[in-house]
C-alpha positions as CSV (number, residue, x, y, z in Angstrom):
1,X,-32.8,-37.8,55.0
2,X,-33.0,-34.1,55.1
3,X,-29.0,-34.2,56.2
4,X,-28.2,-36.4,53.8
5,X,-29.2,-34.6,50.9
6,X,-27.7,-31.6,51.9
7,X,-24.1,-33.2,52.2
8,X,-25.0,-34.6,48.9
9,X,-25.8,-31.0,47.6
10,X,-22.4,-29.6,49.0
11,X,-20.2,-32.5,47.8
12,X,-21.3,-31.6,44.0
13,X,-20.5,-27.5,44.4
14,X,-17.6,-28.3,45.6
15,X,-16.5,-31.0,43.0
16,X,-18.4,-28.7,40.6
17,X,-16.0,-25.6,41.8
18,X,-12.8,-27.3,40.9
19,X,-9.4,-27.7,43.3
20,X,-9.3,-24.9,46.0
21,X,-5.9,-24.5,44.7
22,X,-6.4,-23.4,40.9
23,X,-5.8,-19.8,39.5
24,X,-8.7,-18.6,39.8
25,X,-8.3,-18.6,43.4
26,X,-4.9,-16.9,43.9
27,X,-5.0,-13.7,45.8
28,X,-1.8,-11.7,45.8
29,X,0.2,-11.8,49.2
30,X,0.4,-8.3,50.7
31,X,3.4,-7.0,53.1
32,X,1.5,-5.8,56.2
33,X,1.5,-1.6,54.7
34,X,-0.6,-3.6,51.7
35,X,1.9,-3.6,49.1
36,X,2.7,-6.6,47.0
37,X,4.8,-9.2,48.8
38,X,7.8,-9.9,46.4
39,X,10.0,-11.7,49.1
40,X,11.4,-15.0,48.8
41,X,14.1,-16.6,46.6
42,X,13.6,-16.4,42.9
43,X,15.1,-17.5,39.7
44,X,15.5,-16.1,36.0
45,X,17.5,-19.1,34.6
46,X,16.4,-19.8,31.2
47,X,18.1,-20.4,27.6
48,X,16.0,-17.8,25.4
49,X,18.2,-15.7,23.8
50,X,18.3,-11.7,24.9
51,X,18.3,-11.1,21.0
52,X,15.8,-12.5,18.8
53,X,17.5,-15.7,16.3
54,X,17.4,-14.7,12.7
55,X,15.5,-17.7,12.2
56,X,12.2,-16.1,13.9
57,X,12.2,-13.0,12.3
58,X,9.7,-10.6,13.8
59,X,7.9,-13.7,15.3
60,X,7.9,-12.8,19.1
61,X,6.3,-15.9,20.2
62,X,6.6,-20.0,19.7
63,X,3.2,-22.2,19.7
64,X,3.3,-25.2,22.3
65,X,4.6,-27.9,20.1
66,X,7.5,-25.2,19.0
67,X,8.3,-24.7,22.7
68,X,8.2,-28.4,23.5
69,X,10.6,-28.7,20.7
70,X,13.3,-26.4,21.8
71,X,13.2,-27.2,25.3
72,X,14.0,-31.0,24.0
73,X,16.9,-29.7,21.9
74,X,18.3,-28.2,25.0
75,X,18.4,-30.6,26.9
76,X,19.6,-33.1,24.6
77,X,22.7,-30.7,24.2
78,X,23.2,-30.6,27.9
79,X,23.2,-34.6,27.9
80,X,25.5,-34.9,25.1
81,X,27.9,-32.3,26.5
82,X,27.8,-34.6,29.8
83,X,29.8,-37.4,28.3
84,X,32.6,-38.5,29.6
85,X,35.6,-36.9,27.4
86,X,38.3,-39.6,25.3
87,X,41.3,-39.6,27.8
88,X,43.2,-40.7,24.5
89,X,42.3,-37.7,23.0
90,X,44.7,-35.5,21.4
91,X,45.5,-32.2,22.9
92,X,44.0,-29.0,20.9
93,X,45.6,-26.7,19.1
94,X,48.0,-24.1,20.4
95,X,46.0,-21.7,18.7
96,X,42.4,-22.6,20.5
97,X,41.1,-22.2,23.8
98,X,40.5,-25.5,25.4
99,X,37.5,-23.6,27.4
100,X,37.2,-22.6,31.3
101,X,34.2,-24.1,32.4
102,X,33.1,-28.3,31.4
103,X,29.1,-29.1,31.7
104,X,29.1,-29.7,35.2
105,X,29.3,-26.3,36.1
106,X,26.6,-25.3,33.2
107,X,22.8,-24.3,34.9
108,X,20.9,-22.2,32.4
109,X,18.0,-24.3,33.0
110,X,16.1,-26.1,30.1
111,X,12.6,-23.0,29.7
112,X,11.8,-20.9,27.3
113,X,10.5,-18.0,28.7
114,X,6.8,-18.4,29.4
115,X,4.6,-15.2,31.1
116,X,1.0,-14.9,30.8
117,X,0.3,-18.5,28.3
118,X,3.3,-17.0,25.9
119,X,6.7,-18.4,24.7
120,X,9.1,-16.1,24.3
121,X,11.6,-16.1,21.3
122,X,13.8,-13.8,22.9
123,X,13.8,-11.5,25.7
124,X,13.9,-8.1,23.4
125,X,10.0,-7.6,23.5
126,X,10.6,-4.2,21.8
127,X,11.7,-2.8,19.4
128,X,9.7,-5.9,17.4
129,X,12.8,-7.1,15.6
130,X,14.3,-8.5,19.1
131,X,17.4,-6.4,18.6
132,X,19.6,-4.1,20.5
133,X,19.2,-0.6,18.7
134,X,22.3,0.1,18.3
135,X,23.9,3.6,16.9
136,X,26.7,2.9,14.0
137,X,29.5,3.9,16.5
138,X,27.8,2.6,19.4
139,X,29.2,-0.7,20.3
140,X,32.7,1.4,20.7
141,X,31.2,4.1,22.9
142,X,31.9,2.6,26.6
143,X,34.9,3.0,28.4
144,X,36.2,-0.3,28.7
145,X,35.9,-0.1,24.9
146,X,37.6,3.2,24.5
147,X,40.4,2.3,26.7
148,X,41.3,-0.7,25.2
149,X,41.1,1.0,22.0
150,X,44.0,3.6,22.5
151,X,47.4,3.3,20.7
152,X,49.6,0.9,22.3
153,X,46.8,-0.7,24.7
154,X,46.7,-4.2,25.1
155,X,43.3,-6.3,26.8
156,X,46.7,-7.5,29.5
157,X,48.6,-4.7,30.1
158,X,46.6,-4.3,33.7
159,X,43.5,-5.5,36.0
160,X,41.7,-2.3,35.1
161,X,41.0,-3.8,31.4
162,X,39.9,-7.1,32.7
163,X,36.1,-7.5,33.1
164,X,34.6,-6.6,35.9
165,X,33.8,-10.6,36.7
166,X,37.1,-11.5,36.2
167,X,37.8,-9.2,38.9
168,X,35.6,-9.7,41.2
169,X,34.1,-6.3,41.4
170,X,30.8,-7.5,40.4
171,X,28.7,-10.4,38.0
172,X,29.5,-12.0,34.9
173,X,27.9,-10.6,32.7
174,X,24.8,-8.3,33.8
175,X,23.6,-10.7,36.3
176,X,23.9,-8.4,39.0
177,X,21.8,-5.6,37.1
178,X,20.7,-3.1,36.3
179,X,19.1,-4.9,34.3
180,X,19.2,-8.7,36.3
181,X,19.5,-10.9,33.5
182,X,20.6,-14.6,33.3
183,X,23.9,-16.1,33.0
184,X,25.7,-19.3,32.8
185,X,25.1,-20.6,36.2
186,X,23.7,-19.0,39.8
187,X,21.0,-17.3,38.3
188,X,19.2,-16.4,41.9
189,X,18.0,-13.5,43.9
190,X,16.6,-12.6,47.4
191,X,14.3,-10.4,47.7
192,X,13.9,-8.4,50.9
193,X,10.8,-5.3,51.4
194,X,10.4,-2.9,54.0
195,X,8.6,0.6,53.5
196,X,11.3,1.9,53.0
197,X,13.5,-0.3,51.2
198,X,13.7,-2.8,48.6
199,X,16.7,-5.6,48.6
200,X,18.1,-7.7,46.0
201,X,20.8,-10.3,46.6
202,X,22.6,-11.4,43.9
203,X,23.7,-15.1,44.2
204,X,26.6,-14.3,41.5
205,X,29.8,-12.4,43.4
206,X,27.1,-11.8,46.0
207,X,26.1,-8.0,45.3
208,X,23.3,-6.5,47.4
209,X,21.2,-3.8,45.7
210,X,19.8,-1.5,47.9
211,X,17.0,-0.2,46.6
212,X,15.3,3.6,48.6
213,X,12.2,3.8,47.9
214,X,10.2,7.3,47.4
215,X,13.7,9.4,47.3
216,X,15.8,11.4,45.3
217,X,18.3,10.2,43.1
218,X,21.5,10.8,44.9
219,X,24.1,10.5,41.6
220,X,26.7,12.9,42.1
221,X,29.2,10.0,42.0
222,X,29.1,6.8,40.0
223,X,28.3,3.5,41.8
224,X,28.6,-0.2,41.0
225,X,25.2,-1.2,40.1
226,X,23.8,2.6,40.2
227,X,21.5,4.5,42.3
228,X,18.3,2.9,42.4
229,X,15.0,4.9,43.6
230,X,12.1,2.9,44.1
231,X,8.0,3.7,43.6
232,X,4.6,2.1,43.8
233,X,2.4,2.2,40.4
234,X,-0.5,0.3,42.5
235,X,0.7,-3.3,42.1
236,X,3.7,-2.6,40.2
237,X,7.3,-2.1,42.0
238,X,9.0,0.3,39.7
239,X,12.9,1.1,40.1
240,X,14.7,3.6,38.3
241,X,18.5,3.8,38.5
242,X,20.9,6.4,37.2
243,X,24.5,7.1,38.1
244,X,26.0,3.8,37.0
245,X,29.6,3.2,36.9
246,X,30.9,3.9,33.1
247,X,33.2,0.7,33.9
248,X,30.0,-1.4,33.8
249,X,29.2,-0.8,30.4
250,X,27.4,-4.2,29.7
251,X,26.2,-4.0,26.1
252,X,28.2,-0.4,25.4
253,X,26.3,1.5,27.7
254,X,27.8,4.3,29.7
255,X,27.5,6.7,32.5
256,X,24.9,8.9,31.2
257,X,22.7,5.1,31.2
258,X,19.1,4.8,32.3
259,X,17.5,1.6,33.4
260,X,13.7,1.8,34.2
261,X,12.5,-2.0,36.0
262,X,9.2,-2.8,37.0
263,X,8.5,-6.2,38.9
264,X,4.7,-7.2,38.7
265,X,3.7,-10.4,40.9
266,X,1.4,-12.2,38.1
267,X,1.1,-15.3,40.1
268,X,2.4,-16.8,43.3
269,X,5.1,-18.6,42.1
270,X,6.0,-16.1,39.3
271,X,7.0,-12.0,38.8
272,X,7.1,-10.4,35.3
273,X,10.2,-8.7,35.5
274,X,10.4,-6.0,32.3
275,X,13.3,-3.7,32.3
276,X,14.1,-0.6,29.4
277,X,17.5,0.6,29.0
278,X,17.8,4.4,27.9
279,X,21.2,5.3,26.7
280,X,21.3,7.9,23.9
281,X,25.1,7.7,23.7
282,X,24.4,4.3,22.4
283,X,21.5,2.8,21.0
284,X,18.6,4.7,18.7
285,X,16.1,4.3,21.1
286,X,15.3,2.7,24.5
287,X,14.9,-0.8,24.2
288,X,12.9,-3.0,26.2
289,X,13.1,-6.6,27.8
290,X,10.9,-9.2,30.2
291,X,12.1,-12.2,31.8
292,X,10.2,-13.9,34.0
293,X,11.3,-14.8,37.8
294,X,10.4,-18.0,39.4
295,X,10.1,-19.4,43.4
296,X,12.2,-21.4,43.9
297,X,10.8,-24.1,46.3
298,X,10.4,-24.0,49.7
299,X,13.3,-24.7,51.6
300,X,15.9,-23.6,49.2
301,X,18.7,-21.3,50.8
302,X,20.8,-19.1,48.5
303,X,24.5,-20.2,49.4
304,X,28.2,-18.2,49.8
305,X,29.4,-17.3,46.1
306,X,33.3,-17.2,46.8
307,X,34.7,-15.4,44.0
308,X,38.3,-15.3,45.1
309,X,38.0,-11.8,46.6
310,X,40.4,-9.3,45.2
311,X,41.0,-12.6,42.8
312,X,44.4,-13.6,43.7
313,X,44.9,-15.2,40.0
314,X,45.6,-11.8,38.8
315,X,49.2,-11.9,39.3
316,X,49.3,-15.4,37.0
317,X,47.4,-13.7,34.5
318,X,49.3,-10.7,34.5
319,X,52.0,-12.4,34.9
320,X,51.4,-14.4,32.0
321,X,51.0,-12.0,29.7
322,X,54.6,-10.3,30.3
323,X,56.1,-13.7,29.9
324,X,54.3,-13.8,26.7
325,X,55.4,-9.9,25.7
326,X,59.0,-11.1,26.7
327,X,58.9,-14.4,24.1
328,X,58.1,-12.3,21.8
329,X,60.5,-9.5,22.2
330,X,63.2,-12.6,22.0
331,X,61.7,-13.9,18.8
332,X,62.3,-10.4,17.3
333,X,66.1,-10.0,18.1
């Protein structure tokens, strides 16, 4: 009898205490010299905007049913793009560009950003108007910008004012960091610890960031991607990097460019990744940014991204372009 009510007793804390799996009962995984265990395969695919939509204002967060709403919209837009095209269809314009890439190829998820219960409206979390602070003549101030800007400079007349993407050299975009944001499509990263080293690969144009932690900044030459030094702030993995290439001048920035990450583990399946870009040259004041960086499930394996290396469609391109120079020379005698 005795036994009996005992079991009883148990079975109603237990039921009482809730699933051993909820929140509550997450404890951080630790790497075995007690730091924060941020390896695995992780994803920062989502379709909120890095600039806040006029729309919103200085509202920096959507309720539920907004959320729901938006995240609908997407993916009614990805269905609809998924349609099979009218072969009978008329051919565009000469004038427009009939686009590179069709739906299939499209995988910028469906989220909004969500970290800690809120929805993001854009990824800007400061300054509060979810805008790059730019300086009046700061959009022009990289060098891709300046070289395409001298007298007689065309974006064709060579590889070296192609983007960097298009070339192979690294990302679209800034996908390859710093700062990792998301893209179109291959929005992953593997992350690799040791004491003494942090390692991100990039699924996009597979770039490795090697990451030292406690050092010096070595930056007496510029690097793709920067040098990136590495600290503890107790749970927090901070990473500053200086020295970037000026060629990677992803929203104007230039050499002189600082990029301050931290990546805070806020639950098992997620990490708060909040990044601040410092660039005087360019922008008012540092602005700041979070995304947030989910598992992917277990299993998944982060495949070969094969970007033509050394892209051997330069020579069409190019070669394109001089057949369009010499139409028009015709045209003109």
């Amino acid at each position: 009898m005795k036994l009996s009510q005992t079991l009883a007793s148990a079975l109603t804390l237990l039921l009482a205490a809730g699933p051993a799996s909820s929140a509550d009962d997450w404890e951080m995984p630790r790497t075995p010299d007690g730091r924060p265990d941020l390896q695995g395969i992780w994803t920062n695919a989502t379709q909120t905007p890095l600039q806040r939509p006029d729309e919103f204002g200085a509202t920096g967060f959507l309720t539920l049913e907004q959320k729901e709403a938006q995240e609908a919209r997407w993916r009614q837009v990805i269905v609809d793009r998924a349609q099979p095209s009218d072969p009978d269809r008329d051919a565009p314009p000469v004038a427009d560009s009939p686009g590179g890439y069709n739906n299939f190829w499209v995988d910028r998820g469906t989220d909004v950003i969500e970290i800690n219960g809120e929805y993001r409206t854009s990824i800007i979390i400061d300054p509060e108007d979810g805008q790059i602070p730019y300086r009046e003549d700061g959009r022009a101030s990289s060098m891709l910008a300046r070289l395409r800007g001298m007298p007689g400079v065309r974006p064709f007349d060579g590889p070296e004012l192609r983007p960097l993407g298009e070339r192979c050299l690294l990302a679209f975009g800034s996908s390859s960091g710093p700062p990792m944001m998301p893209v179109l499509y291959n929005n992953n990263y593997q992350i690799v610890q040791t004491e003494d080293y942090v390692m991100i690969m990039v699924e996009m144009v597979h770039d490795a960031r090697i990451v030292r932690m406690d050092d010096e900044h070595d930056a007496e030459f510029a690097r793709w991607m920067g040098d990136s030094v590495g600290r503890w702030e107790g749970d927090t993995l901070v990473v500053e990097t200086v020295g970037m290439h000026p060629m990677q001048s992803r929203w104007g920035f230039t050499g002189d460019v600082t990029v301050t990450e931290r990546f805070d583990l806020i639950g098992q399946d997620k990490i708060r990744y909040n990044f601040t870009v410092d660039d005087p040259n360019v922008y008012t004041r540092p602005w700041t940014g979070e995304v947030a960086m989910n598992r992917r499930p277990q299993g998944d394996r982060i495949f070969e991204y094969a970007c033509h290396e050394g892209n051997y469609a330069f020579p069409g391109i190019l070669g394109g372009a001089r057949r369009l120079e010499l139409q028009g020379s015709e045209a003109d005698d």
